[in-house]
Structures are given as C-alpha cells and as structure tokens.
PyMOL Python script that loads the backbone (N, CA, C, O; Angstrom):
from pymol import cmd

cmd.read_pdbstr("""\
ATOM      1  N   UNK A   1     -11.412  -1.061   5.230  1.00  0.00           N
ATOM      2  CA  UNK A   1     -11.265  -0.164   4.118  1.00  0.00           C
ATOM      3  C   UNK A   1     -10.657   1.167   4.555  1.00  0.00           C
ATOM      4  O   UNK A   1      -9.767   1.642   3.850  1.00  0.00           O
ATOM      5  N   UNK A   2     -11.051   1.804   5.642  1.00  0.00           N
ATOM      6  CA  UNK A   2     -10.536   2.839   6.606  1.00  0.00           C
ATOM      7  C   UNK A   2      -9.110   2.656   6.405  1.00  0.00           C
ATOM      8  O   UNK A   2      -8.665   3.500   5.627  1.00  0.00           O
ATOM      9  N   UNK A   3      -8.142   1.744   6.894  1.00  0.00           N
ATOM     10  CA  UNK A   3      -6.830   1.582   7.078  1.00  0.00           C
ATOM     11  C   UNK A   3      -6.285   1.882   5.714  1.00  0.00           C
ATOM     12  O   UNK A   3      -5.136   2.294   5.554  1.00  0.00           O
ATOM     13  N   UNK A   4      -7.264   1.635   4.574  1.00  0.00           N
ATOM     14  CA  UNK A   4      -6.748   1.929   3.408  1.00  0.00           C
ATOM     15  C   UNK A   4      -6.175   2.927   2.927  1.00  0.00           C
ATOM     16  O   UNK A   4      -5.044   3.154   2.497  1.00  0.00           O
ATOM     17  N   UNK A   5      -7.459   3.719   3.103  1.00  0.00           N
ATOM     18  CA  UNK A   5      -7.449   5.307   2.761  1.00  0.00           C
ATOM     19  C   UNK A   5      -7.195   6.144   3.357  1.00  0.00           C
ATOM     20  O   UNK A   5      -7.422   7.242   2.848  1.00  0.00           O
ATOM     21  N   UNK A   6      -6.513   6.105   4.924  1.00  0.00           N
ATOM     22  CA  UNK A   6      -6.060   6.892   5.383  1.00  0.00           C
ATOM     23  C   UNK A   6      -4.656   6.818   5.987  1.00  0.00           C
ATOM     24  O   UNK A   6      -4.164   7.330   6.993  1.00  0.00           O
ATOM     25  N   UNK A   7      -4.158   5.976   4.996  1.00  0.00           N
ATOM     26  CA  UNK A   7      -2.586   5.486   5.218  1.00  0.00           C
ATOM     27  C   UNK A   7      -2.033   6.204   4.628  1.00  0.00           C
ATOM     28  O   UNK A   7      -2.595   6.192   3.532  1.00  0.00           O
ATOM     29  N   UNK A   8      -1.114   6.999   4.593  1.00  0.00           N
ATOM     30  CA  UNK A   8      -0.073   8.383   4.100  1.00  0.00           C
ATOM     31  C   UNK A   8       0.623   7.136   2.857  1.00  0.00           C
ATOM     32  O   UNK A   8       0.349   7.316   1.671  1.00  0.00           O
ATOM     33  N   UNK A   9       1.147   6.417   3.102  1.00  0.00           N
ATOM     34  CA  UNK A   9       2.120   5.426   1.807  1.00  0.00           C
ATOM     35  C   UNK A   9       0.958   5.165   0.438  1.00  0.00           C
ATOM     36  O   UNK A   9       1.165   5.271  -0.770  1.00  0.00           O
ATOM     37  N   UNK A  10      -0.090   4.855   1.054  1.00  0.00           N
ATOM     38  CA  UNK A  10      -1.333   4.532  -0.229  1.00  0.00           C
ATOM     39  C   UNK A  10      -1.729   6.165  -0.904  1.00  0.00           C
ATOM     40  O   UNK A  10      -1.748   6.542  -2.076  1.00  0.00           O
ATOM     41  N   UNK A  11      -2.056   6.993   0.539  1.00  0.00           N
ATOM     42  CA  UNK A  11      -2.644   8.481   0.017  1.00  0.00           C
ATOM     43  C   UNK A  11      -1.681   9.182  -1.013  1.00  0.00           C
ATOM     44  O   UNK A  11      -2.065   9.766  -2.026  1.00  0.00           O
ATOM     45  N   UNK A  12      -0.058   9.004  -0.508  1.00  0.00           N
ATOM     46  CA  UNK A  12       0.685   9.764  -1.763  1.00  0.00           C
ATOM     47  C   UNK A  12       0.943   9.116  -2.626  1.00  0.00           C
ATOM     48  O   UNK A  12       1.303   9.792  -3.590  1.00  0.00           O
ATOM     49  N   UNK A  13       0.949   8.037  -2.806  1.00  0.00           N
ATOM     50  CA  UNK A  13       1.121   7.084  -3.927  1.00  0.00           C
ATOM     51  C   UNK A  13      -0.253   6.860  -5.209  1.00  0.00           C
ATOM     52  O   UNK A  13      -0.346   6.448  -6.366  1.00  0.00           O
ATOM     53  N   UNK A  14      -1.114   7.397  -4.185  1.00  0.00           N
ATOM     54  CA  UNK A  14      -2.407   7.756  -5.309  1.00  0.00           C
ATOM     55  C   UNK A  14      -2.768   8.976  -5.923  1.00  0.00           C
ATOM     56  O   UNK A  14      -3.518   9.072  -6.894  1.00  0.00           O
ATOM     57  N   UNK A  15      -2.104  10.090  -5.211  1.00  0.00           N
ATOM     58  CA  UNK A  15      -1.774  11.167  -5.139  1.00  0.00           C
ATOM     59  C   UNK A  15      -0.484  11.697  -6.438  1.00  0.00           C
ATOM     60  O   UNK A  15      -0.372  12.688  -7.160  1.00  0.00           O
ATOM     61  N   UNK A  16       0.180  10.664  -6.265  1.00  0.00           N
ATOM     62  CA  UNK A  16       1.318  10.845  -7.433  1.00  0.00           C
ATOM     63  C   UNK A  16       0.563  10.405  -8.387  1.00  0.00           C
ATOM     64  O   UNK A  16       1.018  10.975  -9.378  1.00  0.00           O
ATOM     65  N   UNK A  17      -0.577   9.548  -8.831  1.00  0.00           N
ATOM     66  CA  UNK A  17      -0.903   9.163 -10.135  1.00  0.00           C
ATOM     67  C   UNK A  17      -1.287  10.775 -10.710  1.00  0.00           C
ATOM     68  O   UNK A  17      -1.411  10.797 -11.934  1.00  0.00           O
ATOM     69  N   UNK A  18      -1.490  12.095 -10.035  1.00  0.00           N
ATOM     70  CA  UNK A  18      -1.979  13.026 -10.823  1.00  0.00           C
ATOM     71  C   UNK A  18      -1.111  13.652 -11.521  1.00  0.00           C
ATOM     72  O   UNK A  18      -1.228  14.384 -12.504  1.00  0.00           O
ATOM     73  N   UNK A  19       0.000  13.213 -10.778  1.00  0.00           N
ATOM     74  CA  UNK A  19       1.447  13.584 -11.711  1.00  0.00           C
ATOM     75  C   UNK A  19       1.210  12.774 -12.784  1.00  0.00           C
ATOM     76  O   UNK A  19       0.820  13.558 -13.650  1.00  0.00           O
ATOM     77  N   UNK A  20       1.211  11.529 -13.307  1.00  0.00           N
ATOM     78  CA  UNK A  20       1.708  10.808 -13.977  1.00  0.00           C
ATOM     79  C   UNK A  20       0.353  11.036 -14.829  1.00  0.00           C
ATOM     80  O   UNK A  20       0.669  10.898 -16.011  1.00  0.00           O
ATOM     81  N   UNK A  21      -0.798  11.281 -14.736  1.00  0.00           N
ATOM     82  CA  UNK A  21      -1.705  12.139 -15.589  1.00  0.00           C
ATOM     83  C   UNK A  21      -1.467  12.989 -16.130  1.00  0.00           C
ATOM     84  O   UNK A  21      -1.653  12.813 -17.334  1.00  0.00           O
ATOM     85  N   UNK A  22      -1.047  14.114 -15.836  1.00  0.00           N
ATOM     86  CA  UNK A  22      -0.540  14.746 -16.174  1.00  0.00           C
ATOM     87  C   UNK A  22       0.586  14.976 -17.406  1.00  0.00           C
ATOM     88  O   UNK A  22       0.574  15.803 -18.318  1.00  0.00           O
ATOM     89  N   UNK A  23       1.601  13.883 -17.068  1.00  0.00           N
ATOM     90  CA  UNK A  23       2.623  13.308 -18.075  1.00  0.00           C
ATOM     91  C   UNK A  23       2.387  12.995 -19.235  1.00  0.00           C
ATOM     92  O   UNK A  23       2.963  13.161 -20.310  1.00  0.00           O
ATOM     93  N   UNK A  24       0.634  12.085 -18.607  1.00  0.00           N
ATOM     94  CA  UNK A  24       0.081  11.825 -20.102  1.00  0.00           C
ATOM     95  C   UNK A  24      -0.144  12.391 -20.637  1.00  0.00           C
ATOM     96  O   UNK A  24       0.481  12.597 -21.677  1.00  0.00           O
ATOM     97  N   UNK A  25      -1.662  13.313 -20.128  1.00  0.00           N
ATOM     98  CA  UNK A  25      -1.420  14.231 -21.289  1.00  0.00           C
ATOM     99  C   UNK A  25      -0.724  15.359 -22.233  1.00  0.00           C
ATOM    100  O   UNK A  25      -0.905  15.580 -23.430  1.00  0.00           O
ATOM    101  N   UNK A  26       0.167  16.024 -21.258  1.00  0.00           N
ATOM    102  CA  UNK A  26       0.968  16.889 -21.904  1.00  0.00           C
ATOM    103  C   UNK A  26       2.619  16.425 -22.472  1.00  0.00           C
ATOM    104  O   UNK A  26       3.397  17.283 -22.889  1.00  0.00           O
ATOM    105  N   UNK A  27       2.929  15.162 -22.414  1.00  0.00           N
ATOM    106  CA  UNK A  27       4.363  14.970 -22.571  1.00  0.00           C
ATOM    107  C   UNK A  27       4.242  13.987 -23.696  1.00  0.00           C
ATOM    108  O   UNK A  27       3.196  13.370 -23.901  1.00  0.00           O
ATOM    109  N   UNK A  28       5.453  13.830 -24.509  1.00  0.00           N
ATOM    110  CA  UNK A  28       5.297  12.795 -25.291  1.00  0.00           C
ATOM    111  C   UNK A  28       4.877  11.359 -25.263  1.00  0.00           C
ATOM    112  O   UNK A  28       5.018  10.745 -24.206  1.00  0.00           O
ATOM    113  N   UNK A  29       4.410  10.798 -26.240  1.00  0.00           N
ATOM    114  CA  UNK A  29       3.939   9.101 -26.002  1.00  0.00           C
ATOM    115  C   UNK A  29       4.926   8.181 -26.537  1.00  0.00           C
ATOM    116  O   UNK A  29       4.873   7.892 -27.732  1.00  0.00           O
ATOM    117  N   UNK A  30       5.964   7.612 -25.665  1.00  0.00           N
ATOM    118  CA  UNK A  30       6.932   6.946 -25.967  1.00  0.00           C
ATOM    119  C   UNK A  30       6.760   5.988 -24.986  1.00  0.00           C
ATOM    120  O   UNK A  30       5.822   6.007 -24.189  1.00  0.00           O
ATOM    121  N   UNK A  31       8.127   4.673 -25.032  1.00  0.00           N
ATOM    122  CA  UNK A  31       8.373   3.627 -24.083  1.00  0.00           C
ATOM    123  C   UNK A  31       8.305   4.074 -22.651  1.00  0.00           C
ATOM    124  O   UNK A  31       7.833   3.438 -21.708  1.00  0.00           O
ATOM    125  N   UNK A  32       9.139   5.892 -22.628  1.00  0.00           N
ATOM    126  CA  UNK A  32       9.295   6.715 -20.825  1.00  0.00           C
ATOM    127  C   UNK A  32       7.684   6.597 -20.107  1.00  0.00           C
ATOM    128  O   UNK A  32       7.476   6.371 -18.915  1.00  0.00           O
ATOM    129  N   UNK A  33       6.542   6.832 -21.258  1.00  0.00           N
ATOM    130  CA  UNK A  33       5.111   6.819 -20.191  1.00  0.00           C
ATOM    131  C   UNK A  33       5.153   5.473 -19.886  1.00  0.00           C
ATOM    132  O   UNK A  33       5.218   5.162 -18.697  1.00  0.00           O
ATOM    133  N   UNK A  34       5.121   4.307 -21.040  1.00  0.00           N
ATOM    134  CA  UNK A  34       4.554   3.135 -20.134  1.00  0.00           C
ATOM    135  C   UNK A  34       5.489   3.049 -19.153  1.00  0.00           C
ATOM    136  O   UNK A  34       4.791   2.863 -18.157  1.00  0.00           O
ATOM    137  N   UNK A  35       6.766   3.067 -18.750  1.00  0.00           N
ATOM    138  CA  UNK A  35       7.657   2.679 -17.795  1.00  0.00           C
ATOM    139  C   UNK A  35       7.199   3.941 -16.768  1.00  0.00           C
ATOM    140  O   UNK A  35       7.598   3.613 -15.651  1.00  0.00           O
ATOM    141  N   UNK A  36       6.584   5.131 -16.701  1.00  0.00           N
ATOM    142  CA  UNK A  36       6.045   6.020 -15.662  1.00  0.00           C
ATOM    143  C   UNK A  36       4.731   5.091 -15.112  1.00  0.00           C
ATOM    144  O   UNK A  36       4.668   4.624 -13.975  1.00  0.00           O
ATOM    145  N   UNK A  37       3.805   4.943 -16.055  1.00  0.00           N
ATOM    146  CA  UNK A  37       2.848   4.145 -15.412  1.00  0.00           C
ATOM    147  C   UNK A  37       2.974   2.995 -14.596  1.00  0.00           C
ATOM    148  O   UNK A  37       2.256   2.627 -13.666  1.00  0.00           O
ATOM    149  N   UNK A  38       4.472   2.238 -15.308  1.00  0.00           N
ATOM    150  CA  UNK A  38       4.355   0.881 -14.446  1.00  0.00           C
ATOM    151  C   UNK A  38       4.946   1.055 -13.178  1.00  0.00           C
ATOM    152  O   UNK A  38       4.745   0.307 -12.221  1.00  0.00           O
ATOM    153  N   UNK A  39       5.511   1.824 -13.178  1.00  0.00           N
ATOM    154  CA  UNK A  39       6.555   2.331 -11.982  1.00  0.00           C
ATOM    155  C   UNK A  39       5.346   2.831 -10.719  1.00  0.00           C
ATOM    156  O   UNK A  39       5.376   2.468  -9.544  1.00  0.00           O
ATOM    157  N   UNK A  40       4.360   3.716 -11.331  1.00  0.00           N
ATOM    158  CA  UNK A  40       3.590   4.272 -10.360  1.00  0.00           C
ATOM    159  C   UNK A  40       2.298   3.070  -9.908  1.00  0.00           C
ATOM    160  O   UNK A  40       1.914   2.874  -8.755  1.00  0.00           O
ATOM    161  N   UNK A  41       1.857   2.462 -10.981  1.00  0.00           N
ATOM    162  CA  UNK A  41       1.004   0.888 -10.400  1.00  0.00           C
ATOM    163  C   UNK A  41       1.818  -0.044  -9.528  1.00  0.00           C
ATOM    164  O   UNK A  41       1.253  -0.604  -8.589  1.00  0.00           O
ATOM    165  N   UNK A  42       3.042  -0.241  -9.757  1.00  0.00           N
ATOM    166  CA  UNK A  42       4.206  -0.792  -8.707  1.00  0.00           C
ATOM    167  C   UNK A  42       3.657  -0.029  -7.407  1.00  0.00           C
ATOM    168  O   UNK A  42       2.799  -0.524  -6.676  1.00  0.00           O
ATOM    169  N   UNK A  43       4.133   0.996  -7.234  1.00  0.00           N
ATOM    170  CA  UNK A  43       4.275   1.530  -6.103  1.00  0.00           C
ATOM    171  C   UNK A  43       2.876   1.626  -5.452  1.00  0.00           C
ATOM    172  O   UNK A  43       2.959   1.115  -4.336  1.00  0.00           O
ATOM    173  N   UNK A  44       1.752   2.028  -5.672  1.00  0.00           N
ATOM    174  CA  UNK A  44       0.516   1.860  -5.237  1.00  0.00           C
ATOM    175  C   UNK A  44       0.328   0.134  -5.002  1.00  0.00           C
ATOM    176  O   UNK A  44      -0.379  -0.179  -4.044  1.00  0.00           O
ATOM    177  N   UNK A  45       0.754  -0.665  -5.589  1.00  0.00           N
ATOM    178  CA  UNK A  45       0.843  -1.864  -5.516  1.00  0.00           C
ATOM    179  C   UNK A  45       1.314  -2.117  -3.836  1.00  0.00           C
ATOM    180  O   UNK A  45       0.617  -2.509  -2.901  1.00  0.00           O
ATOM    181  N   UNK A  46       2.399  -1.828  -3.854  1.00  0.00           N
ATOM    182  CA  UNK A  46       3.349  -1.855  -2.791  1.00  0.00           C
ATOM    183  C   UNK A  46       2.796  -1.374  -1.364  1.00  0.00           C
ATOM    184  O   UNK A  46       2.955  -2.053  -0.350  1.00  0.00           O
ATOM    185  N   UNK A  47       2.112  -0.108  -1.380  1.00  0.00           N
ATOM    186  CA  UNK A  47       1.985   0.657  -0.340  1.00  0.00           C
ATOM    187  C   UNK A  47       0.368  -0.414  -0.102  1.00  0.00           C
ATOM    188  O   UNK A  47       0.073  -0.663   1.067  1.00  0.00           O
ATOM    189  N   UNK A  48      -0.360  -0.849  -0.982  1.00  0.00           N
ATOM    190  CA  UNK A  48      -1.604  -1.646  -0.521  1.00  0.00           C
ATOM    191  C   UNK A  48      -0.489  -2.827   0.418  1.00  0.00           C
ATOM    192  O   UNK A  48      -0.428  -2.929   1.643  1.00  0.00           O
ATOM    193  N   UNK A  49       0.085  -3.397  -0.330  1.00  0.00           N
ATOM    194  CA  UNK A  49       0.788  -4.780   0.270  1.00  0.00           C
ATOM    195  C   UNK A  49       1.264  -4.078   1.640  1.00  0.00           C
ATOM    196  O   UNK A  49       0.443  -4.454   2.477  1.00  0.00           O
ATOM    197  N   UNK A  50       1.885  -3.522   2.051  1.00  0.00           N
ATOM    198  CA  UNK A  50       2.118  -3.027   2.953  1.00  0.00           C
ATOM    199  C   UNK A  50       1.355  -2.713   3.931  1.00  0.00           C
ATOM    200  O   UNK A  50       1.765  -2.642   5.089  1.00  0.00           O
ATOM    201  N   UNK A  51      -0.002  -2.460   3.529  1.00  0.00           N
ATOM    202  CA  UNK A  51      -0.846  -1.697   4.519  1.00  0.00           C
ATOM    203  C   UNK A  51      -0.979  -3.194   4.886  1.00  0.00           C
ATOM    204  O   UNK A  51      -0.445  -3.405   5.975  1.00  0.00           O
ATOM    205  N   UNK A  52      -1.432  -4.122   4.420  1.00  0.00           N
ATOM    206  CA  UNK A  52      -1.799  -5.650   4.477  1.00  0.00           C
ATOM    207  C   UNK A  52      -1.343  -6.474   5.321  1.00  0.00           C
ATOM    208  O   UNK A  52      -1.822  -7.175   6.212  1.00  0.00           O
ATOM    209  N   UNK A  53       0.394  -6.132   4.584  1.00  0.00           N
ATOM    210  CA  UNK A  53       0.996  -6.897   6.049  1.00  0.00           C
ATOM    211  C   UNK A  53       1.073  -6.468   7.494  1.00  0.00           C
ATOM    212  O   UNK A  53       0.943  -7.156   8.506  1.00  0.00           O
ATOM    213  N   UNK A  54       1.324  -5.118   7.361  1.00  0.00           N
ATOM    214  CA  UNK A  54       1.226  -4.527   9.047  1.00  0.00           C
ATOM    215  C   UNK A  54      -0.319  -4.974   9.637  1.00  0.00           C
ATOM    216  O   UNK A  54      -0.580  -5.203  10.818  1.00  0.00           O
ATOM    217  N   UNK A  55      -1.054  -5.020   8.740  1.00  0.00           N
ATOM    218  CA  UNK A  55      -2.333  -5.431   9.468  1.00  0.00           C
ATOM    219  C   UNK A  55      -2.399  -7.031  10.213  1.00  0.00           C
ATOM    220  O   UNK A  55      -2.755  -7.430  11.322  1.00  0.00           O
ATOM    221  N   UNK A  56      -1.849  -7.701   8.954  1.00  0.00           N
ATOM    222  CA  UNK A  56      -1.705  -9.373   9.321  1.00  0.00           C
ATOM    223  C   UNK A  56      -0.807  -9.561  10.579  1.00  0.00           C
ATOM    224  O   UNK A  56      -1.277 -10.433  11.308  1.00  0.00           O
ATOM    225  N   UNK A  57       0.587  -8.891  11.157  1.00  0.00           N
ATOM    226  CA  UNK A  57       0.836  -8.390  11.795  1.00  0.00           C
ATOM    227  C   UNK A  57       0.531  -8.387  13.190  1.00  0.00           C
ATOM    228  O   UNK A  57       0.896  -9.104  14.121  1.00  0.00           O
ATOM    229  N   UNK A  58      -0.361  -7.229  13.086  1.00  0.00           N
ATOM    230  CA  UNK A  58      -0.873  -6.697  14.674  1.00  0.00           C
ATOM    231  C   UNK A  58      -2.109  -8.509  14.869  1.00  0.00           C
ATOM    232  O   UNK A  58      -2.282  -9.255  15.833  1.00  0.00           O
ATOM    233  N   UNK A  59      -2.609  -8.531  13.592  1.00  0.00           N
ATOM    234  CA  UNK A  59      -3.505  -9.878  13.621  1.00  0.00           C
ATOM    235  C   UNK A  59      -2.540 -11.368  14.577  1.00  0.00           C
ATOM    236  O   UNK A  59      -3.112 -12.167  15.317  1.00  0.00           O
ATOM    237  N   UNK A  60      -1.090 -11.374  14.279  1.00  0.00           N
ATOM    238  CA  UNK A  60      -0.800 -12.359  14.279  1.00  0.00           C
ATOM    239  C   UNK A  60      -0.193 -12.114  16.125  1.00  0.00           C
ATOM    240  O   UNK A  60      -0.141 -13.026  16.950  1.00  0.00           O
ATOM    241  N   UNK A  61       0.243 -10.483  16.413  1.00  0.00           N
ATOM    242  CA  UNK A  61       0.557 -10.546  17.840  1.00  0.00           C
ATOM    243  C   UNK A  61      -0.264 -10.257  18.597  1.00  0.00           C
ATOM    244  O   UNK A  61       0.174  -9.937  19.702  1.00  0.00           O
ATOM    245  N   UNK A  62      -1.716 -10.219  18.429  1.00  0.00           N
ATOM    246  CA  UNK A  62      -3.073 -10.460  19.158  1.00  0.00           C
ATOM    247  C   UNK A  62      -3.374 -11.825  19.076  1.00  0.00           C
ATOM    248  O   UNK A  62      -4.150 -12.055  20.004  1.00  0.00           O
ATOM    249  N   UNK A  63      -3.194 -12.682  18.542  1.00  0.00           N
ATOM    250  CA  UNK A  63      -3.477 -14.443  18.271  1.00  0.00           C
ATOM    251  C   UNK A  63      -2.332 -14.458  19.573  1.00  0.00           C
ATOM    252  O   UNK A  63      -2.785 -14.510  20.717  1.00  0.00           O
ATOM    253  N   UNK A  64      -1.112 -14.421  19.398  1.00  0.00           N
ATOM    254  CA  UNK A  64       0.034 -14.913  20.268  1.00  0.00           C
ATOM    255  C   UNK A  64      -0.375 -14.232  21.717  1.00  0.00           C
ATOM    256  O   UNK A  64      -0.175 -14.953  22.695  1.00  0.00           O
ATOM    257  N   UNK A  65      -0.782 -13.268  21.894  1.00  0.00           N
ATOM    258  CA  UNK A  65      -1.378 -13.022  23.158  1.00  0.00           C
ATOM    259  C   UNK A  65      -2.155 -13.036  23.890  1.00  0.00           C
ATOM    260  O   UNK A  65      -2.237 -12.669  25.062  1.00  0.00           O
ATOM    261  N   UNK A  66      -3.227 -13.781  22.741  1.00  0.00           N
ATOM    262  CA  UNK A  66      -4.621 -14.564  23.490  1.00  0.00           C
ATOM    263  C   UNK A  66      -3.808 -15.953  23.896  1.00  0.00           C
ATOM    264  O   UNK A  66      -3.879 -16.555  24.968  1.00  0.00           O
ATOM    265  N   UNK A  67      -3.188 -16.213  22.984  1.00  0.00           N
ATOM    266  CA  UNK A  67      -2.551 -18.057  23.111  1.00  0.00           C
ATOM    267  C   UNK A  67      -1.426 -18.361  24.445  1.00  0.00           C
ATOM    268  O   UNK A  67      -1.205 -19.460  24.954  1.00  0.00           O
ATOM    269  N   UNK A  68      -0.667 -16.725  24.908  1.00  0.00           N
ATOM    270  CA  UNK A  68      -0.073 -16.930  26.114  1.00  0.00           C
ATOM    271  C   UNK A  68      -0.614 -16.649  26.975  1.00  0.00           C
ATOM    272  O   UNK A  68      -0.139 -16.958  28.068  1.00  0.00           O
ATOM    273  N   UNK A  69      -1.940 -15.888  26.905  1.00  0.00           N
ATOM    274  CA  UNK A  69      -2.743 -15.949  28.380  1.00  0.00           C
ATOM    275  C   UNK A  69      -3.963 -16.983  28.638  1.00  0.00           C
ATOM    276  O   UNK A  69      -4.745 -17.212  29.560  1.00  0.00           O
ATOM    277  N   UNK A  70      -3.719 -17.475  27.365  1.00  0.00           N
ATOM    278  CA  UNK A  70      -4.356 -19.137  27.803  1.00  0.00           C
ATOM    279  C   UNK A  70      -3.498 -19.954  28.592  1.00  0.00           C
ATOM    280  O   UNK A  70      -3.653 -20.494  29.688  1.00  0.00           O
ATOM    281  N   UNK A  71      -2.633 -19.923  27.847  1.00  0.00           N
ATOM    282  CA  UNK A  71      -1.834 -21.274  28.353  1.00  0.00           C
ATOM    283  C   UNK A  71      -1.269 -20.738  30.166  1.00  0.00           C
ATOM    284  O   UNK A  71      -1.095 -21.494  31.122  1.00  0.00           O
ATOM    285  N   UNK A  72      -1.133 -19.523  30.134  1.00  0.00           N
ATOM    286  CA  UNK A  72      -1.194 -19.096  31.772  1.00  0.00           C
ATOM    287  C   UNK A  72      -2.493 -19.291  32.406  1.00  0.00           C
ATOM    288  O   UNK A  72      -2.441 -19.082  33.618  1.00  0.00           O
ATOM    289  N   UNK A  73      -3.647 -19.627  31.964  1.00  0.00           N
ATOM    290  CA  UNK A  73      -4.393 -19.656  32.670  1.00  0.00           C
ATOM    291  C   UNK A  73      -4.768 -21.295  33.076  1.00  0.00           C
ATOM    292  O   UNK A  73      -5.528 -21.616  33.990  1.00  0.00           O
ATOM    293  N   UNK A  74      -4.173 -22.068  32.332  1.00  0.00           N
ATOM    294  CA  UNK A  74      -4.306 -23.488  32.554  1.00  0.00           C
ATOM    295  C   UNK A  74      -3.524 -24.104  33.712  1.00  0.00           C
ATOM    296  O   UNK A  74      -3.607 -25.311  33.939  1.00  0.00           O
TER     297      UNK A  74
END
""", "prot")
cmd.dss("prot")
cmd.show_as("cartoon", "prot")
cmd.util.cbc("prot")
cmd.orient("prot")
C-alpha cells in the first residue's frame, strides 16, 4: 500500500482531482465536466497501473535471479 501513496505519478494525479473539484463547483455543468472527470479517473487509473507494473517487474527480475543462481548451483 506504501508504494501506492508515496509514488509522485499517483500523489499528483490525486492531487489534480482538487482541481477538477474545484471545476465542479464553481464552473459550468456541461458535457466539458464529465469529459474533465473522465480524463482525471483515466489518469489516476493509469498512474495505479503503473505503479503495478513496475512492481510486477522488479517481481519478475528477482524470480529470474533466484532461477539463474539455481541453475548455477546445480
């Protein structure tokens, strides 16, 4: 959960929703908010997926480096 919340791509991307609060309440209610909102759930979207894969990642070149110092040790 750590990796979550202290990832700069997730922190400003959650960080921009206060903008887009903002929008709401003081700017008009037309088609431009829902396309602000979807734009900004995209992107928080994105920066989670991201944190995800770099994690799966470091997961998958720690597997490959237990698996070549096995097979050196055989």
């Amino acid at each position: 959960m750590r990796k979550y919340l202290f990832n700069a791509g997730v922190l400003s991307s959650i960080t921009s929703g206060m903008a887009v609060v903002k929008a709401t309440r003081s700017g008009p209610r037309d088609w431009r908010l829902a396309l602000l909102w979807a734009s900004w759930g995209i992107g928080v979207a994105l920066a989670l997926g991201a944190v995800k894969q770099r994690e799966e990642g470091i997961r998958q070149d720690e597997l490959e480096r237990e698996l070549r110092k096995a097979a050196k040790g055989k």
